[in-house]
C-alpha positions in Angstrom: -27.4 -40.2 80.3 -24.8 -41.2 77.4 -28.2 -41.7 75.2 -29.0 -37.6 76.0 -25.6 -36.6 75.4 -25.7 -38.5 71.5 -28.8 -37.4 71.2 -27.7 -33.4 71.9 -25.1 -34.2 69.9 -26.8 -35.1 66.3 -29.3 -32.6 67.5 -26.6 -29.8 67.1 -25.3 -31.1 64.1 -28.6 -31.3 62.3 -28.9 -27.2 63.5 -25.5 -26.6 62.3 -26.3 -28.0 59.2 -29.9 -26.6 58.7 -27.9 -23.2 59.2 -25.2 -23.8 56.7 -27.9 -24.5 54.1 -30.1 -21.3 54.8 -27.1 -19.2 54.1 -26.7 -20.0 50.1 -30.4 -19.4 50.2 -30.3 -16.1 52.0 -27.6 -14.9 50.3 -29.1 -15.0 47.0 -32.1 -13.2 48.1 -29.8 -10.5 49.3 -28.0 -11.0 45.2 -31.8 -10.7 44.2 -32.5 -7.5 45.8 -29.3 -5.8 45.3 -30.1 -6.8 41.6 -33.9 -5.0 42.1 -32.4 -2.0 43.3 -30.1 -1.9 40.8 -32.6 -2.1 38.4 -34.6 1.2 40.1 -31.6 3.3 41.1 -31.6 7.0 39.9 -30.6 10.1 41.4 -33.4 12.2 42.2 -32.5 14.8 44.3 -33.2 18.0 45.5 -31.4 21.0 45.1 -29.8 24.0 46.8 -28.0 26.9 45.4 -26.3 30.4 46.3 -24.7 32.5 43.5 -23.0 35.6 42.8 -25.3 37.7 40.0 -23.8 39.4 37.4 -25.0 41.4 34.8 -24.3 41.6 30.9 -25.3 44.2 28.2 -25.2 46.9 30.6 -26.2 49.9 29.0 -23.6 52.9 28.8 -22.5 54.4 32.3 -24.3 51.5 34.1 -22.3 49.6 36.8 -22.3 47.4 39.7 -22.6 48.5 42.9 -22.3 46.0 46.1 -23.1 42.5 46.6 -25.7 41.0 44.2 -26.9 37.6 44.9 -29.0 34.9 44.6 -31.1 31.9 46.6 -32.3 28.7 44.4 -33.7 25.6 45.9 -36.0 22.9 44.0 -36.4 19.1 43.3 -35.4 17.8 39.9 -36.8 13.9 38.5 -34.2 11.8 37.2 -34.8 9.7 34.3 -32.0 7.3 33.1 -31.5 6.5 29.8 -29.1 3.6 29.3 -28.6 0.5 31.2 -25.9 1.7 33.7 -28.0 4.4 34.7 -25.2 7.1 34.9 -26.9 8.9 31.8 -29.8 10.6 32.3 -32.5 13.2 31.9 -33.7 15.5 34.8 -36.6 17.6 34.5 -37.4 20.2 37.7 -39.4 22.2 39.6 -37.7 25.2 41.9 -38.1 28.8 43.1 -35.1 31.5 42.9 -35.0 34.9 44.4 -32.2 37.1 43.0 -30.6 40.9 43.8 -29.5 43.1 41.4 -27.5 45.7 43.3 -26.5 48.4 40.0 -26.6 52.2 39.2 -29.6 52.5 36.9 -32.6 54.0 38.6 -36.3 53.3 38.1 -38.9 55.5 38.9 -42.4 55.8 37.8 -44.5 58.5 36.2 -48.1 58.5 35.3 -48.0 54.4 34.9 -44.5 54.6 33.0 -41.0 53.6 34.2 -38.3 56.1 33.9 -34.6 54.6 34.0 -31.9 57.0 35.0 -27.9 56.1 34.9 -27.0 57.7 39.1 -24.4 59.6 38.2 -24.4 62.2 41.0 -26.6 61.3 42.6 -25.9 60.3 46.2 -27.3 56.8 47.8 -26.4 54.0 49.9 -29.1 51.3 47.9 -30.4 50.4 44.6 -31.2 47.4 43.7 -34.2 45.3 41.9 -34.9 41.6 42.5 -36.9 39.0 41.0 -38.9 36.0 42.4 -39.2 33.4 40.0 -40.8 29.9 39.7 -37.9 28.2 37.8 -38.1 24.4 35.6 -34.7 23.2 35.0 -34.2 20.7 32.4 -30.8 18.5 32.3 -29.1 16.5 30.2 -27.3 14.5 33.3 -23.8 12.5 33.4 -22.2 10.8 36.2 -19.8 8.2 37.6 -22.3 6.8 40.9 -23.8 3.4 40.7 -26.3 2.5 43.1 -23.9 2.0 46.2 -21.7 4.5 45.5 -22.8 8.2 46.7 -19.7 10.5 45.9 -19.3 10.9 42.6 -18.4 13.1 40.0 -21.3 14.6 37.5 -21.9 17.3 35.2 -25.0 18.6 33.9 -26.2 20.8 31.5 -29.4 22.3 30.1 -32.2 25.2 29.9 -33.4 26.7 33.0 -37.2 28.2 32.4 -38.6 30.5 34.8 -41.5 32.6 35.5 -40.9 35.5 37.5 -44.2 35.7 40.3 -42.8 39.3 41.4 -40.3 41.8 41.0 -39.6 44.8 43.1 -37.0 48.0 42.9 -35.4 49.8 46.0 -33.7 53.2 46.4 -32.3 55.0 49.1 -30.5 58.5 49.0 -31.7 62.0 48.0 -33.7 63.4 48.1 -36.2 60.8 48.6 -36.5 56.6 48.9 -38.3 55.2 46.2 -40.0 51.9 46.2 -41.5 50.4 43.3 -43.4 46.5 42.8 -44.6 44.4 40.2 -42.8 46.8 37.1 -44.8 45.9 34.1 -41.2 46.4 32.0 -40.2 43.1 33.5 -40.2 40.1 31.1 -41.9 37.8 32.5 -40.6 34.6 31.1 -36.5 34.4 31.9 -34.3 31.2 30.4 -30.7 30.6 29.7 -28.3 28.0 30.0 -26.7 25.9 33.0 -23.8 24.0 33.7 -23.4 22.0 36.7 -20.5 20.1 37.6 -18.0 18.9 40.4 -17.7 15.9 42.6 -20.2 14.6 45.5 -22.5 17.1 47.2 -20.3 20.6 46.4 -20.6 21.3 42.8 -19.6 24.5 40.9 -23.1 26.2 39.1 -23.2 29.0 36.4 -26.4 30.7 34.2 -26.4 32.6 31.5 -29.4 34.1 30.7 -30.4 33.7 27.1 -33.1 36.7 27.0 -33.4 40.3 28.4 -34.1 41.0 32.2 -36.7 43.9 31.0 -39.2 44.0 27.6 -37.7 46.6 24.8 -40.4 49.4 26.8 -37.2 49.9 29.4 -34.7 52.5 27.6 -32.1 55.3 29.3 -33.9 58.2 29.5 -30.7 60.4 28.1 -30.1 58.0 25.1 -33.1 56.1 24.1 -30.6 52.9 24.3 -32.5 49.7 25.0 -31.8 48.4 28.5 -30.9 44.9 27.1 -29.3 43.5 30.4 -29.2 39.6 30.9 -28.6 37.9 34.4 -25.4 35.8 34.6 -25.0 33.8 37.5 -22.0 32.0 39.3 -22.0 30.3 42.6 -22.4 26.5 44.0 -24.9 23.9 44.2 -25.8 21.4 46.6 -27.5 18.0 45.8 -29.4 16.4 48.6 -30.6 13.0 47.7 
């Protein structure tokens, strides 16, 4: 009986010790991972974001009217540059969909757009919005590492977009007027970003670098060029 009890004994203590010499070994594979990980981390992320539109360069008498906004969402690639990995640059994919709620009208005669300053006129909506395919590209700074997730950042950069449809709504007198797919549209939009703030919330703005419409759209009283850009203010959300 004494014989099973030394024997349980020096059985326990090999265990013990077996145990005591796994746990270097284990933790360095945990070091050598954490070091792998390390090695891939980046921040690719996708993207939400609501905004307040603006616009600039509006022609004489021209105003806004109401609440104009605006809807992004996308996925942008992150591609570090330096050996921290807090330096980077992000190239993207995304849609938008943004309101213009103003006081220049747009109807359509014969094939051609008209664009008349409301005055006097009595309504309760005009408005045109865009639907773009948008490619963001970033120049990208941050303080995370690959364990810590709330962070401060900023980004800038050149948004590109491509707007898939357009569309202009009026309602008043005498009559509602819908129009689609205005050929006075430019087609290819781009400005600049700024993205900044600390962990998810951040603070977003876009100036627009070119014209909302082609140099065909001009006031019907004065000739004048309708040489409106979008600017846009509002926050973004970054969803790893």
């Amino acid at each position: 009986m004494k014989q099973l009890i030394y024997l349980f004994f020096l059985l326990s203590i090999v265990a013990v010790s077996a145990q005591e010499n796994e746990n270097p070994l284990s933790n360095e594979i945990q070091i050598d991972s954490i070091k792998v990980v390390d090695k891939k981390y980046r921040e690719d992320q996708f993207y939400v974001s609501v905004t307040y539109n603006l616009l600039g360069n509006k022609p004489s008498g021209v105003s806004q009217s109401g609440f104009s906004s605006g809807f992004h969402f996308g996925f942008i690639r992150d591609m570090p540059l330096n050996k921290k990995r807090n330096v980077a640059l992000g190239l993207g994919l995304g849609f938008s969909t943004n309101s213009f709620n103003q006081t220049l009208f747009i109807s359509e005669d014969n094939g051609s757009y008209d664009y008349t300053v409301l005055d006097d006129v009595s309504f309760t909506k005009n408005k045109f919005t865009t639907y773009l395919v948008e490619f963001p590209i970033e120049f990208r700074w941050r303080t995370s590492t690959d364990k810590e997730f709330d962070f401060w950042r900023i980004y800038s950069g050149i948004k590109l977009g491509y707007v898939l449809y357009n569309s202009s709504k009026f309602k008043g007198s005498p009559n509602d007027i819908s129009l689609s797919n205005i050929n006075d549209f430019n087609k290819l939009q781009y400005g600049f970003t700024l993205s900044a703030g600390y962990s998810n919330v951040n603070f977003h703005f876009y100036y627009a670098l070119n014209d909302i419409f082609d140099s065909n759209a001009k006031v019907n009283s004065s000739g004048e060029h309708v040489a409106m850009n979008a600017i846009k203010i509002g926050l973004i959300f970054y969803i790893l």
